[in-house]
N, C-alpha and C positions, 0 to 999 in steps of 0.2 A: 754281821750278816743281815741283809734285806730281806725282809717278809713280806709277801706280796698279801692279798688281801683274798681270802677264799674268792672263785670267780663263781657267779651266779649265774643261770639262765637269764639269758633275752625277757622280757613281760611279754606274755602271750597277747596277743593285740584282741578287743575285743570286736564285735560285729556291730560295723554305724549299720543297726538297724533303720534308723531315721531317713538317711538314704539310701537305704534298697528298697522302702517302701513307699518314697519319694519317688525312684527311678520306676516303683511297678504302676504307679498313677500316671506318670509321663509314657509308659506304654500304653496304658489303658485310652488317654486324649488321644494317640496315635493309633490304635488297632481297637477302638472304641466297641469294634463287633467280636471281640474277642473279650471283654471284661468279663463276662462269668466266670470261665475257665479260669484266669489271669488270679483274680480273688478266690478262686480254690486251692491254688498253689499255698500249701505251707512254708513258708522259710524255715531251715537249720541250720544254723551256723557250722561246719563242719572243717578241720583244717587236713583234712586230708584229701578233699577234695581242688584238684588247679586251678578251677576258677568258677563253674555252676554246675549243678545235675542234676536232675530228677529220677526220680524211681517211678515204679507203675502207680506206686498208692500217695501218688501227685503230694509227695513231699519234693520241695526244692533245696538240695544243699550248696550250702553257700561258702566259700572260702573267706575270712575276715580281710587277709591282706589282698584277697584284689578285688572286694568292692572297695577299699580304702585307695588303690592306686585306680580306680577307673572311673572316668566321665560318668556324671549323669547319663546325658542321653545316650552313652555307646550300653552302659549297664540295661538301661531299658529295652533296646534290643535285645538283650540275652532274654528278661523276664519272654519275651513273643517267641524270640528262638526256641525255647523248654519248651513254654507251652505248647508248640508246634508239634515237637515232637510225639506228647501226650495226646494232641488232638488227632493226628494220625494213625497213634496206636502203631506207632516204629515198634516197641520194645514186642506186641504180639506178634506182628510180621516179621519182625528179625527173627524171632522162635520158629515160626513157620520154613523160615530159609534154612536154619539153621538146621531142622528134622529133615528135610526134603535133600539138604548138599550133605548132609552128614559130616556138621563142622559147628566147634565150640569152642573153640578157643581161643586167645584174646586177638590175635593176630587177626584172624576172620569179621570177631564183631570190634574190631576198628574198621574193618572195611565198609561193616554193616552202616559205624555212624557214620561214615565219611559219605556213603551213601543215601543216607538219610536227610544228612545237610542238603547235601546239591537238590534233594525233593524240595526241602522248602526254603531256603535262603532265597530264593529269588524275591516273594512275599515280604522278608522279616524284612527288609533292609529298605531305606528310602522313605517319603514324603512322611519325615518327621525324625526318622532315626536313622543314624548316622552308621553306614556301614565301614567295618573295623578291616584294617588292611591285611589282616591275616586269615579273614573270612574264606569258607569252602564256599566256593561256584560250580557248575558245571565246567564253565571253563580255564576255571583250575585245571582241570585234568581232561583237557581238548575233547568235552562232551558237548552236546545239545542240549539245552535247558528244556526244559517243560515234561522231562520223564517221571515214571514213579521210582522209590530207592528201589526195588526188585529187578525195575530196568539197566539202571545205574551199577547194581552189582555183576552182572550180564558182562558190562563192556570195560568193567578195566580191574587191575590186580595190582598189590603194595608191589612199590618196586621206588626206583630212583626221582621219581614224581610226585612222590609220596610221603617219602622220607619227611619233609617239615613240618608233615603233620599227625607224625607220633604222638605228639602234645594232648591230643584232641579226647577230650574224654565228656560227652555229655551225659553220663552217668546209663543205669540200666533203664531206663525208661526212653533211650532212644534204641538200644540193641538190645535187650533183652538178658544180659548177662550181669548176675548181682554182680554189687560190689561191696568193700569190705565196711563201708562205711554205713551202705543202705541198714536201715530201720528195720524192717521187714514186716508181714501181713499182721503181725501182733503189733508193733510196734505202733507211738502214741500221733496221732494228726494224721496216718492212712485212711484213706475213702474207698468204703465197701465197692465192690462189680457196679450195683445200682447205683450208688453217688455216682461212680466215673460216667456211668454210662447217661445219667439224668444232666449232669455239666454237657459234655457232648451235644446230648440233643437242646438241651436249651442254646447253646450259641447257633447249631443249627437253625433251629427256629429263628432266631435273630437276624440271621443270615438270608434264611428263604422271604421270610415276611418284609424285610428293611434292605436290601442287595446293596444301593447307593453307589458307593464307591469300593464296595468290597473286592480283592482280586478275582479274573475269572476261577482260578483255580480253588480258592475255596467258596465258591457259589458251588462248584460242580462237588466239592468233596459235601458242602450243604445237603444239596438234593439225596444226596446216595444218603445220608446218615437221615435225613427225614422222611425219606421212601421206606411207608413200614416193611419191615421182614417179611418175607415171603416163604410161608413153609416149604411150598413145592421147591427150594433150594434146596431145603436140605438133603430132599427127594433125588434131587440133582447130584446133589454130592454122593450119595449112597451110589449111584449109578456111576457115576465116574469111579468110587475108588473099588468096585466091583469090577470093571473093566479093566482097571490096571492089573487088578488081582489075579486076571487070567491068565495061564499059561503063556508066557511070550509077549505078554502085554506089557510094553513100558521096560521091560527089563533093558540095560544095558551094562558092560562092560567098563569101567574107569580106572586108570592108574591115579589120580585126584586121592583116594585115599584105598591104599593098599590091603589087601584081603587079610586078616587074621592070620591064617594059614600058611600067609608069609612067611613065619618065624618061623617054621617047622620044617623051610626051603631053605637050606642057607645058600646067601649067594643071589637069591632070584623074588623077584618082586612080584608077586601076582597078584590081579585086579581085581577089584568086588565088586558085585552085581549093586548094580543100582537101580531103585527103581521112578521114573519121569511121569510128570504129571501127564495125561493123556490128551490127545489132539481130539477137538469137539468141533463139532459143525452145525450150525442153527439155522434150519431152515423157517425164513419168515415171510409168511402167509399176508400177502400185498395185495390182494385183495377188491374189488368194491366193496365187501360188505363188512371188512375190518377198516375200522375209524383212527382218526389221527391220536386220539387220546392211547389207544391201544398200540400202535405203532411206536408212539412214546413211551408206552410202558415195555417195548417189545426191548429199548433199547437199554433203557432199564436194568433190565434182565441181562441183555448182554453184557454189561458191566459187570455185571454181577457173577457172570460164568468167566468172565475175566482174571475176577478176584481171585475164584476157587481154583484155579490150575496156575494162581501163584504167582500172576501180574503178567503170565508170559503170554501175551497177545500174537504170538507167531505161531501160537496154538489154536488158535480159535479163526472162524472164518466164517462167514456169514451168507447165505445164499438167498435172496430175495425172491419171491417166486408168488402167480397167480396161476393163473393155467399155464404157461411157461415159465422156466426156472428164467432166473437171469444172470448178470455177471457172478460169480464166487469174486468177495471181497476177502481179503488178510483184513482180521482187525488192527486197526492204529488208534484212533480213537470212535467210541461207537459213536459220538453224535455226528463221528463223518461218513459215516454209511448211508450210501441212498439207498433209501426203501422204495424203489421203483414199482411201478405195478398199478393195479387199479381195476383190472377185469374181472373174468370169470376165477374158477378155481379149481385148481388140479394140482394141488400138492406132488405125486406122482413122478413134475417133472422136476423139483426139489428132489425130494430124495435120488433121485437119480444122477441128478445132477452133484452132490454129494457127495455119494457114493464110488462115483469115477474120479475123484481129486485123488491125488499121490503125493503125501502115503494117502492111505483111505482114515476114515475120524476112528477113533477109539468111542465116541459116545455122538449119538445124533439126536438133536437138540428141536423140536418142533414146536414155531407159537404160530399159533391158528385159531381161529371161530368156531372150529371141527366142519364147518360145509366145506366138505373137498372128498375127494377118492382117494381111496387109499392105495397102498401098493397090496400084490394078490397073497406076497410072501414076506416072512421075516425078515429084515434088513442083518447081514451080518455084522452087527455090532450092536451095543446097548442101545435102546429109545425111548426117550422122556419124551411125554406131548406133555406142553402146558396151553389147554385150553381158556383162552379168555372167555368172562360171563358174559350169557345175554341171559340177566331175568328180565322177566316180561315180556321178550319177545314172540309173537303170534305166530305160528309155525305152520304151514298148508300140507301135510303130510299126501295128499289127493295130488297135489301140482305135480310133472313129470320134470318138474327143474327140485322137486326136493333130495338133498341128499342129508343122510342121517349126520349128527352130529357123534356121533360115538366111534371114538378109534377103534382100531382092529385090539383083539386080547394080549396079542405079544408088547402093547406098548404099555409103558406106566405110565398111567394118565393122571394130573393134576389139575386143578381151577387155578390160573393167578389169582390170587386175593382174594382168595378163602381162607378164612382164620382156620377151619379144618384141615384144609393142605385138600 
């Protein structure tokens, strides 16, 4: 009789450290405005992971066998891909979607990263690194490029276009959904809130101060993380989710994910109330005596009220207004909004002008000087004024062109860019 020889396990392959940390310097000469970030990334060699991922506490797991089967320069691209993600802050946003659609589970945040990708692969790829033929595009899946992932998730669902890219797993820091591999907030090379957030802005800065040849798209994500925080936001925020919280506000009906209640029906599927971020409206004060630096802060802002109702710009709408109101824009991007105007001031015909869009805003959104007239009565729905500063300015209270700078009491009133709010 023939004895075979006990069979043994395969040898675990270990991690060419040497090059991945090779491939993360050949990203660094490539995306050179990205090297803070890039060198905060910890590597872990991990074999459960397919091929890279990162978590929120910008650890990067790494698979041994496929930086051993892959290029330098395509490897390098991954190192800009992660970090992408991280710089974006995919894995908070993905959470955000994920509270708002009422959905968690992996089928969804594959979508998220798939979504995620088409945000930024247009950037990772080219003038030095070599884009890999199984890379997500936009038009991979017959989109437009230049959306944010919130948009992207909007316009398409897993189905038969989709299928090839099951595979896809940039770990939780691009969706938001651990996994079984990640470290977690104890665990060893995680970077506190303040680290992540001080990486961030330092590449920011790099980015506002040095632009060069940086893509338009992260000049503009630059500016928004360099633009300090603005309390009267969060002002903003309380008043939208105040609005929604009304009776009838925002509420809607969905079969997307089935009522509780369900099981108690047999037979019959019934729908749960869901509730939508709310449609806001910003009337902005164009003025002669609002200046270009304020205009550009106005826009700013509109970005910024973007953000808060969840990326969905078919919410928000913009109304230009001196002593006449002018066109009602949909946002698409704010820096395409004309702030037409230049005269006198009568707010008045903004708000009205607002007020008559259908549907009508769940929240009406006011940047002004405060010289204007105000309306005689409440507007039905929430109103935030964010007055821009004039310190120093000399005021003729005697002149019959003076009108006071103080809004009527039913508004909440803020300063932009008062550390006070």
């Amino acid at each position: 009789m023939t004895t075979h020889p006990p069979r043994t396990a395969a040898p675990a392959l270990d991690l060419d450290l040497d090059k991945l940390l090779a491939a993360r310097l050949l990203a660094v000469r490539a995306r050179p405005y990205l090297a803070t970030a890039l060198f905060a990334l910890h590597p872990v060699a991990s074999r459960n992971v397919p091929t890279m991922a990162v978590d929120r506490y910008w650890r990067c797991y790494v698979s041994p066998v496929y930086v051993a089967a892959t290029p330098l320069e395509e490897l390098a691209g991954v190192w800009v891909h992660e970090v992408s993600h991280l710089l974006r802050d995919h894995h908070g946003r993905g959470d955000r979607v994920a509270r708002e659609q009422g959905f968690d589970g992996p089928g969804e945040r594959l979508r998220t990263n798939i979504a995620a990708d088409c945000e930024i692969n247009d950037d990772v790829y080219g003038d030095g690194l070599p884009r890999p033929d199984d890379v997500v595009l936009p038009e991979t899946l017959g989109l437009e490029s230049g959306l944010l992932m919130e948009e992207y998730l909007r316009r398409f669902r897993l189905g038969a276009h989709t299928r090839t890219l099951v595979w896809l797993d940039c770990g939780s820091g691009a969706d938001g959904l651990e996994r079984e591999w990640d470290l977690g907030p104890d665990g060893a090379h995680g970077l506190t809130d303040q680290e992540r957030d001080a990486v961030r802005f330092r590449v920011a800065q790099g980015i506002v101060g040095r632009p060069g040849r940086t893509p338009r798209r992260w000049r503009r994500w630059a500016e928004e993380v360099f633009h300090p925080p603005q309390p009267w936001r969060d002002l903003l925020g309380a008043a939208m989710r105040s609005a929604v919280a009304a009776s009838g506000s925002g509420d809607d009906y969905s079969y997307g994910r089935p009522a509780r209640r369900s099981a108690s029906v047999p037979g019959a599927v019934l729908p749960s109330l869901r509730r939508t971020p709310p449609r806001v409206s910003v009337v902005v004060d164009t003025s002669g005596s609002v200046g270009d630096a304020e205009l550009g802060s106005a826009l700013l802002e509109v970005t910024a009220i973007s953000r808060a109702v969840g990326g969905r710009r078919d919410l928000v709408s913009v109304v230009p207004c001196d002593a006449a109101s002018h066109e009602v824009h949909r946002l698409c991007r704010a820096e395409g909004v004309p702030l037409v105007g230049g005269g006198g001031t009568d707010l008045r015909a903004g708000f009205a002008r607002a007020l008559t869009a259908r549907p009508r805003p769940d929240v009406l959104v006011v940047l002004t000087d405060g010289q204007t007239r105000w309306p005689a009565s409440r507007p039905p729905c929430r109103t935030v004024v964010g007055l821009f500063p004039r310190p120093g300015r000399p005021v003729d209270e005697d002149s019959p062109e003076y009108v006071p700078d103080t809004p009527p009491e039913w508004a909440r009133v803020v300063t932009i860019g008062d550390p006070h709010g």
